[in-house]
N, C-alpha and C positions, 0 to 999 in steps of 0.2 A: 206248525210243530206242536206236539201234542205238552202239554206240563204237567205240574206235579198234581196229584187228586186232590182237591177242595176236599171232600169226603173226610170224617173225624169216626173212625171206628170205636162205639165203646163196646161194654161189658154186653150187654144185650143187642142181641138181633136187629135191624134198622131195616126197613123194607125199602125194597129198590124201582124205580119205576123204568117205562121205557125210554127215556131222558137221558137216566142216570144211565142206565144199561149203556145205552149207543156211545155216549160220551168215553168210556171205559174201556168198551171192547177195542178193538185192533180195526185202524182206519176202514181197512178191505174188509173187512169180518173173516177173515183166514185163519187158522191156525197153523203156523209154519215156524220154523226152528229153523235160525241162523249161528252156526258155531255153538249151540248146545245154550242158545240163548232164544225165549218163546218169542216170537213175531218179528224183533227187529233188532240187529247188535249193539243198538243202545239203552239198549232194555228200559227204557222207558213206557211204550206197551205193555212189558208185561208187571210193570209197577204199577201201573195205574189200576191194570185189572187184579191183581193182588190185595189192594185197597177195596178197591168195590166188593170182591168177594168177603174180605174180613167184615167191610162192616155191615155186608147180609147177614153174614152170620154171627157176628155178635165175638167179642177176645174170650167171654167164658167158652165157648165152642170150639174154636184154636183152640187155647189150651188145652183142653179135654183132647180134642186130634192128636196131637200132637206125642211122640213116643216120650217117656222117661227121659232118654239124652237128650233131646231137643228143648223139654223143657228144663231141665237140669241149665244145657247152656244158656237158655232166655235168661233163666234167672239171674247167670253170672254176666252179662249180658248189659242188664237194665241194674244192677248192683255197682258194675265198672261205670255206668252211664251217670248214678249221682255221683260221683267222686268230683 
């Protein structure tokens, strides 16, 4: 059973090798949707690969992605999260 990413995404970019890749992607290497969930209905697949990708790409990069409303709620988000 696969766990949660080791991987710590910051502010900048982190480059990924083919290690990391394999570890991340989805057992089969498949891309498949069960119940409107990527790989597998416990969505842990597609956490894992969510993690790798962000910290390829660096949290200034999401953000930037990211529309107005999305970061609007992150912010209320990580605001409710120190309380």
């Amino acid at each position: 059973m696969l766990m949660k990413s080791p991987l710590i995404p910051v502010r900048e970019p982190q480059p990924l090798n083919a290690k990391i890749w394999d570890e991340h992607t989805s057992e089969e290497h498949k891309w498949e949707l069960w119940d409107g969930i990527p790989f597998f209905k416990d969505g842990i697949e597609r956490d894992r690969l969510t993690i790798c990708l962000i910290h390829s790409m660096g949290l200034k990069h999401l953000v930037q992605l990211l529309p107005e409303q999305s970061r609007n709620d992150l912010r209320q988000l990580l605001m409710d999260a120190e309380k």
